[in-house]
Wavefront OBJ file of the C-alpha trace (Angstrom):
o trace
v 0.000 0.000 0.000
v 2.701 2.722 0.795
v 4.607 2.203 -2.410
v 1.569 2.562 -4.413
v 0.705 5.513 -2.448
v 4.248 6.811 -3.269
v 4.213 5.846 -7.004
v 0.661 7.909 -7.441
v 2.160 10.922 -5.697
v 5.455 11.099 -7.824
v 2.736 10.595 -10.859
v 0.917 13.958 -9.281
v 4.288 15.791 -8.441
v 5.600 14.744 -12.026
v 2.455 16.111 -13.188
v 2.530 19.196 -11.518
v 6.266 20.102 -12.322
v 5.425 19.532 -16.275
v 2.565 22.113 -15.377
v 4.973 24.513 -14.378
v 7.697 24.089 -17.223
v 4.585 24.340 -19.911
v 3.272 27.563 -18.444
v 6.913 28.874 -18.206
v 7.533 27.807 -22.101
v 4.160 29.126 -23.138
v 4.660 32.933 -21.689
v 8.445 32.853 -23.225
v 6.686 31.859 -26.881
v 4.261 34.225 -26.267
v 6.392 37.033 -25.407
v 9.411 36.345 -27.608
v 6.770 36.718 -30.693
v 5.381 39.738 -29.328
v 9.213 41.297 -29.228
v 10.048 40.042 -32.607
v 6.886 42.123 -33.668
v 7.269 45.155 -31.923
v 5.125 44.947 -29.555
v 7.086 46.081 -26.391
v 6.508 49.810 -24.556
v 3.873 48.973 -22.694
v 4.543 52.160 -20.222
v 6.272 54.999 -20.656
v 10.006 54.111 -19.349
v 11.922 56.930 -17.167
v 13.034 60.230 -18.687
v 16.558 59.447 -20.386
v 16.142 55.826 -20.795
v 16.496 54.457 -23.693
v 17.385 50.488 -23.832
v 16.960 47.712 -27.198
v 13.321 46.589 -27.319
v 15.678 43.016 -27.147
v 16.711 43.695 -23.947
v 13.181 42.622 -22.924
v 14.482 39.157 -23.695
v 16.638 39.354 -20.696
v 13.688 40.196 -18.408
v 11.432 37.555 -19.951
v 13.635 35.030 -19.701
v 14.299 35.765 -15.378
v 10.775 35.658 -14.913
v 10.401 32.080 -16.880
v 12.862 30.857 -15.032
v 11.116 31.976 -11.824
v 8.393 30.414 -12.923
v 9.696 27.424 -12.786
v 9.716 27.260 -8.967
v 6.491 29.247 -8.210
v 5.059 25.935 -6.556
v 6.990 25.052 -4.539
v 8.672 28.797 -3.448
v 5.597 30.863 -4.119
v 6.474 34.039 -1.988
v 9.978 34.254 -3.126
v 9.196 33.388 -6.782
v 6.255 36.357 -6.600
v 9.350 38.752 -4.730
v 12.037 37.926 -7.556
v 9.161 38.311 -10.095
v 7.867 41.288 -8.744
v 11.856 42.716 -9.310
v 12.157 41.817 -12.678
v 8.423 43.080 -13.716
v 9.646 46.906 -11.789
v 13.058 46.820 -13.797
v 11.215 45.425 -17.228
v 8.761 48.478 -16.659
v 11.723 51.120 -16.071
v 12.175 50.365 -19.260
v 8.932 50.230 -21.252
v 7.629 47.112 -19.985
v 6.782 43.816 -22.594
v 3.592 41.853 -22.375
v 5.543 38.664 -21.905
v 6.940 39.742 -18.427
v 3.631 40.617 -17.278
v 1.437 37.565 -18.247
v 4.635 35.890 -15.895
v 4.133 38.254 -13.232
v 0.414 37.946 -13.135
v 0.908 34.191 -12.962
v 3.252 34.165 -10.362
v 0.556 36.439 -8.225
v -1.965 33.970 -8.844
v 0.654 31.285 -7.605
v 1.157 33.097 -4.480
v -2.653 33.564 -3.664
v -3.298 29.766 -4.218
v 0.375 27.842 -3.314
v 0.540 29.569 0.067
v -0.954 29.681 3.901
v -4.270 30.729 4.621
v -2.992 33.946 6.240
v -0.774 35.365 3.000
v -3.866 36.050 0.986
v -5.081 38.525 3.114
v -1.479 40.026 3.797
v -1.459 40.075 0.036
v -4.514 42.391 -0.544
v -3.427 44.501 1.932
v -0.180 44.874 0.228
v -2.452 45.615 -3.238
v -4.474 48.066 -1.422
v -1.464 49.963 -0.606
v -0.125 49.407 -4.454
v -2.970 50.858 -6.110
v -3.250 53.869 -3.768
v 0.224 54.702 -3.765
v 0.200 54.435 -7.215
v -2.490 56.781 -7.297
v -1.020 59.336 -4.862
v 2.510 59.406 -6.884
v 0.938 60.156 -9.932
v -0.989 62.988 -8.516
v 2.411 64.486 -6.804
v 4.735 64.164 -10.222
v 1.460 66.138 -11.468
v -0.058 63.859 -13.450
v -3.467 65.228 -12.425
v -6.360 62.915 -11.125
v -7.315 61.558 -14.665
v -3.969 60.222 -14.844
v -3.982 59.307 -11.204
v -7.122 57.197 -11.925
v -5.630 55.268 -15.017
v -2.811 54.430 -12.806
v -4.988 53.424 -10.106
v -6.752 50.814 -12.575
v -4.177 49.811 -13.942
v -2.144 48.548 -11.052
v -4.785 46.690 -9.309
v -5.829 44.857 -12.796
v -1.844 43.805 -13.028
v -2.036 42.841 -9.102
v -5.700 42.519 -8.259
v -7.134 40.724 -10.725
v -5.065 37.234 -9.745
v -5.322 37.660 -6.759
v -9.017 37.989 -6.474
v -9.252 35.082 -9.139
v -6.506 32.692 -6.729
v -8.893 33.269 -4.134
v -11.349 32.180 -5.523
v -9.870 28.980 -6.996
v -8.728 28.323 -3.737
v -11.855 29.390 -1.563
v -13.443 26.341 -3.795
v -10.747 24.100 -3.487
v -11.406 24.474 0.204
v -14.836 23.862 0.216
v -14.490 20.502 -2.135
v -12.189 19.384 0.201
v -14.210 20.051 3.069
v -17.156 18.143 1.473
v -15.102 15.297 0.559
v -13.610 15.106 4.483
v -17.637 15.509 5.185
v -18.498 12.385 2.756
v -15.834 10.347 4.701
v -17.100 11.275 8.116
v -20.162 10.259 6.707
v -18.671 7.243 5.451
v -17.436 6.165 8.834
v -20.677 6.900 10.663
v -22.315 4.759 8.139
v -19.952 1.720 9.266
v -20.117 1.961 12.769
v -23.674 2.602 12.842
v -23.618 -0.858 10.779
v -21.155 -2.316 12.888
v -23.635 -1.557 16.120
v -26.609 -2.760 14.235
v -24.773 -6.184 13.659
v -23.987 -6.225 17.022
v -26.696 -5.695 18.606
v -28.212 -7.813 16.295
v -25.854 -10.608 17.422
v -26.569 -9.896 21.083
v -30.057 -9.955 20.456
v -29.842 -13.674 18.522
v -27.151 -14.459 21.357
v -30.074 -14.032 23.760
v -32.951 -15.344 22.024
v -31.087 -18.832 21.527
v -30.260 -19.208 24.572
v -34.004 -18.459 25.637
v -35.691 -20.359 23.592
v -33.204 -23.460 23.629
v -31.862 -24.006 27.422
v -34.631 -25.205 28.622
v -35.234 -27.814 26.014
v -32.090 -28.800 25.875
v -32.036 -28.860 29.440
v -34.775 -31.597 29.367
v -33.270 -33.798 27.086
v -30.252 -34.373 29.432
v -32.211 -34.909 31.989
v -34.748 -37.852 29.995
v -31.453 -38.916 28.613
v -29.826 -39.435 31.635
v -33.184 -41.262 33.060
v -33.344 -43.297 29.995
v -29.671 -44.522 30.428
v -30.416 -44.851 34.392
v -33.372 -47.202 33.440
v -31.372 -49.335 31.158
v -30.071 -51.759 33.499
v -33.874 -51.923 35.472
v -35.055 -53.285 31.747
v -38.256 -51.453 32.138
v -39.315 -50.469 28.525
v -42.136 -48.137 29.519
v -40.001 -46.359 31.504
v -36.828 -46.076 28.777
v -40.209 -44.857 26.378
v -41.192 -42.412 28.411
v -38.132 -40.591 28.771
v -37.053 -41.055 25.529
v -40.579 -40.006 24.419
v -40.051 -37.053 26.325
v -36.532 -36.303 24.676
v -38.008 -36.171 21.296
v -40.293 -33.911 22.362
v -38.002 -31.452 23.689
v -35.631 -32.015 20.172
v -38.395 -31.234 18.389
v -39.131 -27.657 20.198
v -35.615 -26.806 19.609
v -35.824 -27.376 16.589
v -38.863 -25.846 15.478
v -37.976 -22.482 18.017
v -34.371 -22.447 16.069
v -36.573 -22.826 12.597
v -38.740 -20.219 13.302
v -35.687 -17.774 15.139
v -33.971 -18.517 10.887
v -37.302 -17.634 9.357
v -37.769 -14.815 11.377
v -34.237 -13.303 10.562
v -34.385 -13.763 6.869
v -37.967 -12.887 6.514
v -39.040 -9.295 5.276
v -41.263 -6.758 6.559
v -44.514 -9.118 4.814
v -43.430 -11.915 6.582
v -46.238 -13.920 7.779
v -43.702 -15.634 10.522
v -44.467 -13.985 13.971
v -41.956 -13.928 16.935
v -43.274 -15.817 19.764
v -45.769 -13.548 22.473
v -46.870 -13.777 25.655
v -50.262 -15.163 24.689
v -48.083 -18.589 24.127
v -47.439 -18.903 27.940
v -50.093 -21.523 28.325
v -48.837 -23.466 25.815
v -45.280 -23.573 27.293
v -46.902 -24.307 30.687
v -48.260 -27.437 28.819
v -44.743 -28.085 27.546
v -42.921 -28.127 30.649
v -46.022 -29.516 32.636
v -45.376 -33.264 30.253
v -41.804 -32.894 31.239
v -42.216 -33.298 35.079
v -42.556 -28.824 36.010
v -45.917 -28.243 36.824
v -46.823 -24.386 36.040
v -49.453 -22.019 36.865
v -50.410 -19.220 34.871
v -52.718 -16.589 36.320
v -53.900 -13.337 35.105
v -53.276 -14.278 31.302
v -56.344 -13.907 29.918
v -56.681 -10.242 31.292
v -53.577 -8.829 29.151
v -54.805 -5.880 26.629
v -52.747 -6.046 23.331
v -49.277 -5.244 23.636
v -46.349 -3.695 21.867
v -44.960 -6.248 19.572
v -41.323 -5.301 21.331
v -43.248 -5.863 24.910
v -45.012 -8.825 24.058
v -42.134 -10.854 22.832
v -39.698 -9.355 25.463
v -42.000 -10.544 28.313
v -42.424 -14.386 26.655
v -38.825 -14.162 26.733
v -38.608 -13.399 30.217
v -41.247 -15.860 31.102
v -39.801 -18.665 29.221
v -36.243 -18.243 30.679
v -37.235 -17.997 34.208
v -39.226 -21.137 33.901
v -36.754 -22.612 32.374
v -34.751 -21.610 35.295
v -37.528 -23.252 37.690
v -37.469 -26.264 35.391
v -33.692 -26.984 36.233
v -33.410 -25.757 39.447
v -36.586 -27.153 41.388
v -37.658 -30.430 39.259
v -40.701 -31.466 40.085
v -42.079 -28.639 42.278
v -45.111 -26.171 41.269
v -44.174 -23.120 39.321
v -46.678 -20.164 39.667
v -46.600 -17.148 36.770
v -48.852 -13.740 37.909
v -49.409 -11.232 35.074
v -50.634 -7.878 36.331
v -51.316 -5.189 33.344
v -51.893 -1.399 34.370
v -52.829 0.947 31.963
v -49.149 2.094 32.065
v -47.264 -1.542 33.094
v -47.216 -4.836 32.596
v -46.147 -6.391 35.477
v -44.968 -10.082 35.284
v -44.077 -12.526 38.934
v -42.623 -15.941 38.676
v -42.152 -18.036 41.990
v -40.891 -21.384 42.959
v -39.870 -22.971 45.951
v -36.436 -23.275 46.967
v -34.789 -26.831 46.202
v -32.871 -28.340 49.240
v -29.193 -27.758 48.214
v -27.970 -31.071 50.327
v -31.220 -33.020 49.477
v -30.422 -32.838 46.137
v -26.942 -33.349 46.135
v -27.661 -36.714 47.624
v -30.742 -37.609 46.227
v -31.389 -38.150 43.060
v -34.514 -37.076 41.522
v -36.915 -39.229 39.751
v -37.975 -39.096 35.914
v -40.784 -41.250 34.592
v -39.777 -43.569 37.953
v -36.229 -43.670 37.334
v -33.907 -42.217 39.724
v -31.397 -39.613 37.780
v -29.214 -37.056 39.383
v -29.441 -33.728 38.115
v -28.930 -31.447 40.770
v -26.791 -28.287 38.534
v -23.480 -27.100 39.999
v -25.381 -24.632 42.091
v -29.103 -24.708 43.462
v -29.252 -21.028 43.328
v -30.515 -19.323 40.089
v -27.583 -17.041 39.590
v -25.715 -19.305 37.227
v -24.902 -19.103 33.545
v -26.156 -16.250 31.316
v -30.010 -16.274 32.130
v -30.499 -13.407 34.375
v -28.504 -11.022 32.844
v -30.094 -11.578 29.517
v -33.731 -11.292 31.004
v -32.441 -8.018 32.996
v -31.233 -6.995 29.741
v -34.653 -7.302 28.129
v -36.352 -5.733 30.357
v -33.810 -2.733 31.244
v -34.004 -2.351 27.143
v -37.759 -1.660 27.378
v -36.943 1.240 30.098
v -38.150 -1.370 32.937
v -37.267 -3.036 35.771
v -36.080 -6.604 37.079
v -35.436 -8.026 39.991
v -34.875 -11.589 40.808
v -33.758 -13.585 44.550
v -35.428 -15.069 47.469
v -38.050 -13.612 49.182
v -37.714 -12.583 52.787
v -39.757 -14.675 55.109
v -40.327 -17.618 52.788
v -38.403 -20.526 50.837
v -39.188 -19.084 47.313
v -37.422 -17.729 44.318
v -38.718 -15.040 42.706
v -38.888 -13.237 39.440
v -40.139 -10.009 38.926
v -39.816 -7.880 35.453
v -42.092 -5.011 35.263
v -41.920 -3.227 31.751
v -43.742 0.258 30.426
v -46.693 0.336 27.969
v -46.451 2.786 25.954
v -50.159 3.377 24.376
v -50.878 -0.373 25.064
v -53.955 0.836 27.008
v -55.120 3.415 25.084
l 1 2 3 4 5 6 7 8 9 10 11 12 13 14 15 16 17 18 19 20 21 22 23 24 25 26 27 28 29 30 31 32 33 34 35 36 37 38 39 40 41 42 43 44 45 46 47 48 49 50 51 52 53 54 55 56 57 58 59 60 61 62 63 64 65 66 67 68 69 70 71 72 73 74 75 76 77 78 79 80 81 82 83 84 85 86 87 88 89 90 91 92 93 94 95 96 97 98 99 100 101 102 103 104 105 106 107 108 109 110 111 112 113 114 115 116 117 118 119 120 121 122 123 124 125 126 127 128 129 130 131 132 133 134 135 136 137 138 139 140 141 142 143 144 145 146 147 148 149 150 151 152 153 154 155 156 157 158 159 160 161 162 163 164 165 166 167 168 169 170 171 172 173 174 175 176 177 178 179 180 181 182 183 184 185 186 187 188 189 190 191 192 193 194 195 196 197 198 199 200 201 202 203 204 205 206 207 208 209 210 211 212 213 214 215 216 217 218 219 220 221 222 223 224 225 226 227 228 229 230 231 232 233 234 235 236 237 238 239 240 241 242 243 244 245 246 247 248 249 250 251 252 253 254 255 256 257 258 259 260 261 262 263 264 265 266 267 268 269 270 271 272 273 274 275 276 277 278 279 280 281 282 283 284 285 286 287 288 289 290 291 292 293 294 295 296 297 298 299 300 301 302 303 304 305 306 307 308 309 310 311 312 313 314 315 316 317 318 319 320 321 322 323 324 325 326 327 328 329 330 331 332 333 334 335 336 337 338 339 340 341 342 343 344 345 346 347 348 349 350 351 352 353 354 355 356 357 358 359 360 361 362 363 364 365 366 367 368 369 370 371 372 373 374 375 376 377 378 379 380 381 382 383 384 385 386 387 388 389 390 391 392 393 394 395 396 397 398 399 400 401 402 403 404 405 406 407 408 409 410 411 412 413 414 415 416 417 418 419 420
């Protein structure tokens, strides 16, 4: 990359230094042809001067060869030139020596800092009004003082009004071009944060709808393999019954997560919403958790974000129940205000020793699957459901309740117009 970056600017440099010599070559053709014509006494020279009209060669030829460095010495190539164009007028002036001294002026306006413009037309300013004032004191009168006046600031005004101009739009491409690459950039990391969130929000939603499936089927799995040296078939059925149902959940939650992602805005493929608790109170209820749901039926219509954020919740924190307290009664209160919904889900605390040491029972077979810890603080679940809910602008709060042996849920999220 930084050779090819090095080999376009020498291209540009090159370029620019062939710029110079054919502007340098062109005001030397021009003016030689003018000389060889005649065309030279542009001004008056001084009283007593009298000089070859070829000795404007010398003069054009100095301010070529100024020229030549005008780009990359711009002040001191308009000072030298500025020399030669005062000593080429002492004596008559030539045309050639002035289209070179207008172009170096030009140079300086456009080559330099931002400051030397302005310096510049103050300089012109003074110029053309004590070119002015001198003609009026050598008694030219004020018609003559006028012409003068004119006349210098077309020599010394005109390119430098016209360089700052070039360069006053030079500026403002460049500042829309640094603007289109700000924009640029804003563009990609507003992308970047769309993908990510995006991959949060996926992150979350798998693990939501999966773990507790997937949670069952190594729990029927290990029942089924605990039953296989009993030689109970109906038992090894059940279980394994019950791990096909769970596979197939995941799988159809996964299928319809894909479908959901790829689908457009005419999609007929609906996340999942809160009206589907009672169905996965079913669900759970064949594999051994036996959940209440109260206060479903009395939910208004909610915000699609609302409604699928608070299944979410739901469905993790039973899920929670489901591996933490097999077997025990899960109980789900919905509570909708006209500005909250309001969602509490309790179970009782599992004996941390008791089910260390005993194993719990599937379908009649004895399996242990007491997790790592009994409380509910492990793994990723919480902080996704806080996550949810703190996304929403609500609140969550989740541990045992004082005075009694029961874990608790709570997530309680706005309504924005639900109600209304």
């Amino acid at each position: 990359m930084s050779w090819s970056i090095g080999f376009w600017r020498g291209r540009v440099r090159g370029t620019e230094r062939a710029r110079d010599v054919s502007d340098a070559c062109l005001v030397a053709a021009v003016g030689l042809l003018l000389i060889a014509v005649g065309v030279t006494g542009a001004w008056t020279p001084f009283p007593g001067t009298s000089v070859s009209p070829w000795w404007h060669v010398v003069s054009l030829t100095a301010i070529c060869a100024v020229m030549l460095v005008k780009r990359r010495h711009p002040l001191l190539a308009l000072l030298a030139g500025g020399l030669v164009f005062i000593a080429d007028a002492a004596a008559g002036g030539s045309i050639g020596v002035l289209l070179g001294f207008i172009d170096l002026m030009y140079s300086a306006t456009l080559f330099t800092a931002p400051k030397v413009p302005r310096r510049l037309a103050i300089a012109v300013v003074v110029a053309v009004t004590g070119a002015a004032t001198a003609t009026v004191i050598v008694g030219g009168g004020v018609q003559a003082a006028v012409v003068n006046a004119l006349q210098a600031f077309a020599i010394l005004g005109t390119p430098l009004w016209w360089g700052i101009s070039v360069r006053q739009q030079k500026e403002i491409a460049e500042m829309a071009s640094a603007r289109a690459a700000d924009l640029q950039r804003l563009t990609e990391l507003r992308e970047s944060e769309a993908i990510r969130e995006e991959r949060m929000r996926m992150a979350r939603d798998l693990h939501d709808a999966l773990a507790g499936n997937l949670s069952a089927i190594a729990i029927n799995s290990e029942a089924a393999l605990a039953s296989t040296g009993g030689g109970d078939d109906a038992l090894q059925r059940e279980a394994l019954g019950v791990v096909r149902s769970a596979s197939v959940a995941s799988l159809r939650e996964m299928r319809s997560m894909v479908l959901l992602l790829r689908a457009g805005p005419d999609s007929v493929t609906s996340p999942p919403r809160l009206a589907e608790l009672g169905a996965l109170a079913e669900s759970l209820g064949s594999r051994g958790t036996s959940v209440s749901v109260n206060g479903l039926t009395g939910v208004p219509t909610l915000p699609a974000a609302v409604d699928q954020a608070a299944y979410r919740i739901a469905q993790e924190a039973l899920g929670n129940a489901a591996r933490h307290a097999q077997g025990a009664t899960v109980r789900v209160d919905i509570g909708a205000t006209p500005a909250t919904l309001t969602l509490r889900i309790t179970n009782p605390r599992a004996d941390r020793a008791e089910r260390a040491s005993t194993p719990s029972t599937v379908g009649g077979a004895a399996v242990d699957v007491s997790p790592a810890s009994s409380t509910h603080g492990g793994g990723m679940g919480l902080t996704t459901m806080r996550e949810r809910a703190e996304a929403l602008g609500g609140r969550f709060e989740a541990g045992w309740t004082d005075g009694s042996d029961e874990w608790t849920v709570t997530a309680t999220l706005p309504l924005p117009g639900a109600m209304a």
